[in-house]
C-alpha positions, -999 to 999 in steps of 0.1 A, spaced: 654 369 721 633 397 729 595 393 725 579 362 728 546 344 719 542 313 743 519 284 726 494 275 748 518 240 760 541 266 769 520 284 787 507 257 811 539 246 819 546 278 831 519 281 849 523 243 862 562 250 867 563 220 852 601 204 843 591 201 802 599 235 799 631 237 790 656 260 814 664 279 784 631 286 773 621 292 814 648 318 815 639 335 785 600 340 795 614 353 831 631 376 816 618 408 822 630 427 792 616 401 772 576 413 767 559 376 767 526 374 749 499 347 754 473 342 725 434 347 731 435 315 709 451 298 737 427 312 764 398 300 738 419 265 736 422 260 774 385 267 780 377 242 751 395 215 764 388 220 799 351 216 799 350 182 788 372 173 818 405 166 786 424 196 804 433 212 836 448 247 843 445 274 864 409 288 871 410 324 863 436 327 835 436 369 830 448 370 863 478 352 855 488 377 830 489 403 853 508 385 878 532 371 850 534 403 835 522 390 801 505 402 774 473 392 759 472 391 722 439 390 705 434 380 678 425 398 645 405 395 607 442 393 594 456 366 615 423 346 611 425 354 574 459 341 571 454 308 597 426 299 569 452 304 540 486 284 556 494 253 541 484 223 561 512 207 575 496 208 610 461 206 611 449 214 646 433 251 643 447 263 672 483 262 663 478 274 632 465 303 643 497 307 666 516 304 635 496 332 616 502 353 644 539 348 653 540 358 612 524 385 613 532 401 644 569 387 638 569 370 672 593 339 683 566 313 688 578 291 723 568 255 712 576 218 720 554 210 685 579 197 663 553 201 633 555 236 635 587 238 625 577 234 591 564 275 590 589 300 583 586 315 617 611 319 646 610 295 669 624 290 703 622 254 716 601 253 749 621 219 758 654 237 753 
């Protein structure tokens, strides 16, 4: 691998160090030649869920990105443009937004989410 884009399961579990991500997957976000992105759709989905009490993560999630060394990635009129345009084999707005963005920035998207599978993007199993 080389760059990655974590979904925003992936990303909790890293944050949780939680044993559903996959060793594989752990090692390859450790990795420090590997530049790991994390989506402002997934900061936008954590602070959705987390509100009504459905979600718990870390309190101040930009820190972690420095202190992981991620990346944020924000998003843009093209992926939103595309997200609106993918066929809808997985309907949650969130991960399709993931998906127009691991296209168009041709990112590996880290997932569990078997649906996703179903885009023609690269993915890397976060369970692996």
């Amino acid at each position: 691998m080389s760059q990655l884009l974590l979904d925003t399961h992936s990303f909790i579990w890293w944050l949780e160090n939680d044993a559903a991500l996959g060793e594989r997957a752990r090692a390859e976000i450790a990795c420090a030649e590997n530049p790991v992105f994390v989506s402002a759709a997934s900061f936008w989905e954590i602070g959705t869920k987390r509100s009504p009490g459905k979600l718990e993560a870390p309190g101040d999630l930009q820190d972690v990105l420095s202190e992981d060394n991620f990346l944020g990635l924000p998003l843009q009129v093209a992926h939103a443009a595309l997200a609106g345009v993918l066929p809808l084999h997985h309907r949650d707005p969130f991960d399709r937004m993931l998906v127009a963005q691991s296209m168009i920035e041709d990112l590996p998207l880290v997932t569990a989410d078997r649906q996703l599978h179903v885009y023609d993007i690269p993915i890397l199993d976060a369970c692996s």
